[in-house]
N, C-alpha and C positions, 0 to 999 in steps of 0.2 A: 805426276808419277812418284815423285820421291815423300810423301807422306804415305803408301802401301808400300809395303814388303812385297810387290809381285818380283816374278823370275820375268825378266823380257830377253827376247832372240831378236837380233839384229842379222838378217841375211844380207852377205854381200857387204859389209859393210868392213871391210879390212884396206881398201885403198881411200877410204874415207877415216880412219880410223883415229887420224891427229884428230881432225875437227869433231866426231861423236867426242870423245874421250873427252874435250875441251868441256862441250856441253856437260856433262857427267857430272864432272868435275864442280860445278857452282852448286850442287846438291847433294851429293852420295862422296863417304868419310874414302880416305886415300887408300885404305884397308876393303873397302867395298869389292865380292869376289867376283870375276871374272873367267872365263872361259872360254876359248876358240877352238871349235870342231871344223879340222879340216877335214876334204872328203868327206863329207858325214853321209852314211850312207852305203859306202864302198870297202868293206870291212878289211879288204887285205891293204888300202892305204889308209885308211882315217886312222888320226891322231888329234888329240887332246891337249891341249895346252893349256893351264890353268895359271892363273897369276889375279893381281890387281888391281884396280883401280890408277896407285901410282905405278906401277911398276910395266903395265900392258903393253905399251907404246916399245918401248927397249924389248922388249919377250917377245913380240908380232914381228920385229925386224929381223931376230936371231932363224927365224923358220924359211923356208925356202916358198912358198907359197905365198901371193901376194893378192888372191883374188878371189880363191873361193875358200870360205869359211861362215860359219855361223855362230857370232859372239853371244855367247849367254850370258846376261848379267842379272845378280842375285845368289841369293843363298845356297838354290840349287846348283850352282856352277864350282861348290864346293869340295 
């Protein structure tokens, strides 16, 4: 995956999210963009959290939701 520039959507994937992130991690720069849509879908609750590569892990803790989201990672998630 990490030699294309695709955008990939991780569903469900926020109580897994140390270990994705780890993998990530051995391929994609710490600057690599990031984004979790909570409620996605549900427009008077969805919210948007955008951050990093290094930085995801500490930013998904600070959110009250711990289970549904859909991480977008790539360029799009900018």
């Amino acid at each position: 995956m990490s030699k294309y520039e695709n955008t990939m959507v991780l569903y469900m994937s926020l109580s897994s999210m140390k270990k994705v992130m780890e993998r990530f991690r051995k391929y994609y720069p710490a600057d690599f963009p990031i984004a979790i849509v909570y409620y996605a879908g549900y427009a008077e609750k969805e919210k948007v959290l955008k951050s990093n590569l290094k930085n995801i892990e500490e930013d998904v803790k600070k959110m009250d939701e711990k289970w549904l989201g859909l991480a977008v990672l790539g360029k799009r998630a900018e």
